[in-house]
C-alpha positions, 0 to 999 in steps of 0.5 A: 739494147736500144739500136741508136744512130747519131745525127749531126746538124748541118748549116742552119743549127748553128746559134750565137753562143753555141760552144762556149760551155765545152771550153774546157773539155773541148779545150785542144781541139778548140786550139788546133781549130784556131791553127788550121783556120787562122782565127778563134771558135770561141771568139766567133760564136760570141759574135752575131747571127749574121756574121756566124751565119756565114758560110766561111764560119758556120761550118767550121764551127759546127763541126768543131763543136759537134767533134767536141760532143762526140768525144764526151759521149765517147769517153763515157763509153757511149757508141752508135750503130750507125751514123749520119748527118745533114749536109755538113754533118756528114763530116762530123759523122765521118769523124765519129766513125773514124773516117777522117781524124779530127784536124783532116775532117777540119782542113776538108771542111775549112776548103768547102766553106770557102769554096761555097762562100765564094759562089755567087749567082743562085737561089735557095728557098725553102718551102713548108706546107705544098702539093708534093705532087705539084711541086715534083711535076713543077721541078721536072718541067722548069730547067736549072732548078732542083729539089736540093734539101728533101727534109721531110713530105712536107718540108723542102728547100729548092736551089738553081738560077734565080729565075727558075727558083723564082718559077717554082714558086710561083708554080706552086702554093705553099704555106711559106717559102723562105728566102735562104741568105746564101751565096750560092745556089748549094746542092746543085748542078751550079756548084760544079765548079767548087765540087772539081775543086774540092775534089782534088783535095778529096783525092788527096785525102786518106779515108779510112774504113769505117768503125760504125756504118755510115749513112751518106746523103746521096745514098740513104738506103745503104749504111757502108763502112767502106772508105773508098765508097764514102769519099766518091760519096762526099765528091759528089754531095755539093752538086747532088740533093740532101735526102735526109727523108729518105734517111729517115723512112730507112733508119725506121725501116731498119729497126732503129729505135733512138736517134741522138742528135749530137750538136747545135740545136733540134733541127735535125730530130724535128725532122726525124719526127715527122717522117720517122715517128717511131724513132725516140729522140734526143738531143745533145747540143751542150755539155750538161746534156752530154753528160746527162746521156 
């Protein structure tokens, strides 16, 4: 039997019409949506680029559809043996693990895209094609930034003040470095203040152990199944680096031979190839090709 993980996408997979073809089978789930948010899924997916893009919309709506997915595959009898997501995704694997149940994973996710909408002051941008050597000794000596995605070797996203952001960039060549529309400055110390916030409804919230292992974003070396470990995990994933290369060099280090990427689009298995070459892809961001799998 082939050992498979599925991954969940965080913001930046999210596109105009994702969703609508799982109106139907996802058709409670989109209504207790519409309850715990005060408005429509749906409706917002059929908007545009820039309005789903913001932070307040993209990531309730990529967990949602993301949940709805899971239950498709789960219902045909399908399971990991181990999940993970990117940032965001991490609540969608903390969902398919049954971790958090759908409409609490919800309530999380609603309070952390509005206390990450509401940051301001920050920059992030992503930088493809670079010295990673340079770009490491750049960071340790330039205060208020950090590497806060680490995508793969050669393709990160760098966060902290706008000056210092600006400093890396002009510290180190890079074959693109891309501006990221956000309000905040996300995966950094800068967020400490929205992190204490949200910690207070992590304290709030149960965690139950987990029924497949999970791998979180600031400890990628270790699949747990334990709750208590997965919530101190989360309070610290606002401030902390996405390691997601990392995720990946262990996922092929431990034998994992498919990863299935379980939501919007093909983010997340275009970086699986390039630092897990020898993990088989596939991707299930609508129904026909959950059905398919």
């Amino acid at each position: 039997m082939t050992k498979s993980v599925w991954i969940f996408p965080g913001q930046g997979s999210q596109a105009v019409g994702m969703g609508l073809d799982l109106q139907e089978v996802g058709k409670d789930k989109f209504t207790k949506a519409e309850q715990i948010l005060g408005w429509s899924i749906l409706e917002k997916v059929q908007t545009d680029a820039a309005e789903i893009s913001k932070t307040q919309f993209t990531q309730p709506c990529l967990y949602v559809i993301s949940a709805i997915l899971t239950d498709v595959l789960k219902a045909k009898g399908l399971s990991p043996e181990a999940v993970t997501g990117h940032s965001l995704g991490e609540y969608s694997a903390l969902y398919c693990a049954g971790v958090l149940d759908f409409a609490t994973g919800l309530e999380l996710v609603k309070q952390r895209s509005l206390l990450m909408a509401e940051v301001s002051g920050g920059a992030m941008t992503a930088l493809i094609g670079f010295d990673r050597a340079t770009l490491e000794s750049a960071i340790a000596t330039t205060d208020d930034v950090v590497l806060a995605n680490d995508n793969s070797n050669d393709q990160v996203v760098i966060s902290g003040t706008d000056a210092a952001v600006k400093s890396i960039c002009e510290q180190v060549k890079s074959k693109r470095a891309i501006s990221l529309a956000v309000s905040g400055a996300f995966h950094s110390p800068l967020m400490a203040e929205a992190a204490a916030k949200f910690a207070v409804a992590l304290e709030k919230t149960i965690f139950n152990d987990a029924s497949i292992p999970v791998i979180s974003n600031v400890e990628p070396n270790d699949a747990t199944v334990s709750g208590q470990f997965l919530r101190d995990r989360l309070s610290q994933q606002m401030t902390s680096p996405v390691r997601w290369r990392e995720i990946c060099l262990y996922l092929a280090a431990s034998g994992y031979e498919q990863a299935i990427e379980v939501g919007s689009g093909k983010v997340l298995t275009g970086l699986v190839k390039r630092s897990a070459p020898s993990l088989a892809l596939v991707n299930v961001s609508n129904l026909e090709q959950a059905i398919a799998l």
